[in-house]
VMD Tcl script that draws the C-alpha trace (Angstrom):
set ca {
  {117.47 -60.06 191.49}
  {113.79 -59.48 190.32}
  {110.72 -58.69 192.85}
  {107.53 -58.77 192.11}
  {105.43 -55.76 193.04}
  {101.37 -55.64 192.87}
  {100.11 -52.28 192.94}
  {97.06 -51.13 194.41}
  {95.49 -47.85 193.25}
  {92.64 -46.47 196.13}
  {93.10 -50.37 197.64}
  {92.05 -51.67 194.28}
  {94.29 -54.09 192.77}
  {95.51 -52.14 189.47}
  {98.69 -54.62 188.26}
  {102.20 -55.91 188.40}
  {105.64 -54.56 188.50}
  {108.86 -56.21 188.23}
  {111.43 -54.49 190.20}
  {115.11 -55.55 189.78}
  {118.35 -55.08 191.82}
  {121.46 -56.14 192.89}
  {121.93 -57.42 196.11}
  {125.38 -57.47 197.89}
  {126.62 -60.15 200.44}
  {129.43 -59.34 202.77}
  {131.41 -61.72 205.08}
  {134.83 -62.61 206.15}
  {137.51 -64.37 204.50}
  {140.91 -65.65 204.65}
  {143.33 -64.06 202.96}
  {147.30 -63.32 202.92}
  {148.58 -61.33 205.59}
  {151.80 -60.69 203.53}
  {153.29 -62.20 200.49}
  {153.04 -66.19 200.55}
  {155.44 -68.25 198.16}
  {154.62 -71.34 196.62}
  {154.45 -74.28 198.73}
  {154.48 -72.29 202.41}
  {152.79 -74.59 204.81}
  {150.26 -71.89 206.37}
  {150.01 -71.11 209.62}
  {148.12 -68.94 211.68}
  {150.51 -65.84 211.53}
  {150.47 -66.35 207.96}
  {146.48 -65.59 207.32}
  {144.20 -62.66 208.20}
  {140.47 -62.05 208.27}
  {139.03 -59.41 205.20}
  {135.70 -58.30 205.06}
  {134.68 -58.28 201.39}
  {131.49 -58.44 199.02}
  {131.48 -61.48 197.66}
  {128.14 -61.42 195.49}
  {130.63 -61.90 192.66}
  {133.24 -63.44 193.79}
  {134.16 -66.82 193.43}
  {132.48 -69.55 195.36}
  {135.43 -71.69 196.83}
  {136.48 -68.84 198.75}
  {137.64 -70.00 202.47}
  {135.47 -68.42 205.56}
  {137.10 -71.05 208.07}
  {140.99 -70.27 209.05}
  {141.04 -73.84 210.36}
  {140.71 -75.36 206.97}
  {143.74 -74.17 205.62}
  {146.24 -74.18 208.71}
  {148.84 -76.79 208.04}
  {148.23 -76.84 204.41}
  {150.61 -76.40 201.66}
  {150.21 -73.84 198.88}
  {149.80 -74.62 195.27}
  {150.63 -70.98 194.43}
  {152.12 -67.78 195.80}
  {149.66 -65.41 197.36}
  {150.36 -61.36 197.21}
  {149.18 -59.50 200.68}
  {145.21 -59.06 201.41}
  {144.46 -61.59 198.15}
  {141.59 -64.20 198.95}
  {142.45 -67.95 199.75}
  {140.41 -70.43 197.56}
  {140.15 -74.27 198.59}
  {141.82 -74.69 195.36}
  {144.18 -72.82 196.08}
  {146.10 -75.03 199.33}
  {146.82 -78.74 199.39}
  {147.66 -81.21 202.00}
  {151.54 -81.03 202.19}
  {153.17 -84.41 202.11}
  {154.52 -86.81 204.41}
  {156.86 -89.11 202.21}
  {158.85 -86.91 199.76}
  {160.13 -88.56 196.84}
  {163.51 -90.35 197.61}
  {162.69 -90.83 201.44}
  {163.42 -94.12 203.06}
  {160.28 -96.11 203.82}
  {159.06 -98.87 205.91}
  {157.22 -101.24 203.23}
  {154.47 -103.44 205.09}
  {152.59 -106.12 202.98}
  {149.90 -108.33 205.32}
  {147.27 -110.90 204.54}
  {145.62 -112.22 207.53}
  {148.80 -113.74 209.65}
  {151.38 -113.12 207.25}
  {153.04 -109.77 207.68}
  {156.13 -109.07 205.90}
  {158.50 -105.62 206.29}
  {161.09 -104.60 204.55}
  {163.17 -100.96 203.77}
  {162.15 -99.00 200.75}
  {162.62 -96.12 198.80}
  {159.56 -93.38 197.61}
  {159.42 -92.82 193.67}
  {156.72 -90.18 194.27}
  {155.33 -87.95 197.18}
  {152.31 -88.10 198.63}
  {149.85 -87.32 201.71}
  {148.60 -89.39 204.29}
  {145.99 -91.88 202.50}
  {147.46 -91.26 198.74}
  {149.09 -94.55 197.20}
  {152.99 -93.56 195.62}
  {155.57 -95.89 193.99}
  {157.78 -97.44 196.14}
  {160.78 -99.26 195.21}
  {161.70 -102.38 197.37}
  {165.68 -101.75 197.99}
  {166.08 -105.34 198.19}
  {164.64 -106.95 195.33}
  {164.59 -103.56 193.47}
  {160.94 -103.84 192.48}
  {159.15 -101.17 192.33}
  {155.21 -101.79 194.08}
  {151.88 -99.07 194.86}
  {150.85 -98.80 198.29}
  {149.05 -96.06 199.87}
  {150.88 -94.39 203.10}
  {149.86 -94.88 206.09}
  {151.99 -92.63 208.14}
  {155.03 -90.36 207.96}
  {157.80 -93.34 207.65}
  {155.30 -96.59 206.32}
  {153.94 -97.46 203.07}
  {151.06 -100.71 203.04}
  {150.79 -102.84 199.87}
  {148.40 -105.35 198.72}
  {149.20 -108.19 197.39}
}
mol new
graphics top color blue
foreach p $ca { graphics top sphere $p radius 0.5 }
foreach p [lrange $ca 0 end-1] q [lrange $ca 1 end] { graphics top cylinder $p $q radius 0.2 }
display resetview
């Protein structure tokens, strides 16, 4: 950071100085309480609060524990290390191979049948589904735990 000073000499203006510095910003962040593997779903027991500078540090760091409660990690965490928002994703509800409830409806028409997941995915992500009856595999995007919606 740069400042700049004007001098006065006997209340006389007399110039300009440029004074520079380094300023450091402290707050709290989330980080491990103990070693986390790869793909723990985090919960509260799991985090703790570390006061750190973070002037240099990176800028997705996470200040709010509620953000990443219930999330699933991408990578494994060692004790005291920061949690980045790149760092946790939202675990899935449909794992690949899970038994689905396919649901395809246009206006009156509503049609269900039994399926099976090709992918995983969160609430609101579209997977591949394959139709155990016809064995077609279709897109829809998930729209809870157990159902998949379609277009068509």
């Amino acid at each position: 950071m740069s400042v700049p000073v004007k001098v006065f000499v006997d209340g006389n203006p007399s110039g300009k100085i440029f004074l520079s510095g380094w300023v450091d910003r402290y707050v709290n962040v989330v980080c491990a309480g103990r070693f986390l593997p790869r793909n723990t779903i985090l919960g509260a027991g799991d985090l703790r609060w570390v006061r750190i500078n973070i002037s240099k540090a990176p800028k997705n760091l996470i200040t709010d524990v509620e953000q990443a409660i219930g999330k699933r990690l991408k990578q494994s965490l060692k004790e005291g290390q920061p949690l980045r928002s790149n760092m946790i994703a939202v675990p899935p509800v449909i794992k690949r191979g899970d038994r689905v409830k396919i649901v395809a409806q246009r206006g009156g028409l509503k049609v269900e049948t039994v399926g099976i997941a090709k992918g995983s995915g969160a609430l609101g992500e579209q997977i591949k589904v394959m139709n155990i009856t016809s064995r077609k595999t279709v897109v829809g995007r998930i729209k809870d735990a157990s159902t998949v919606r379609v277009l068509f």
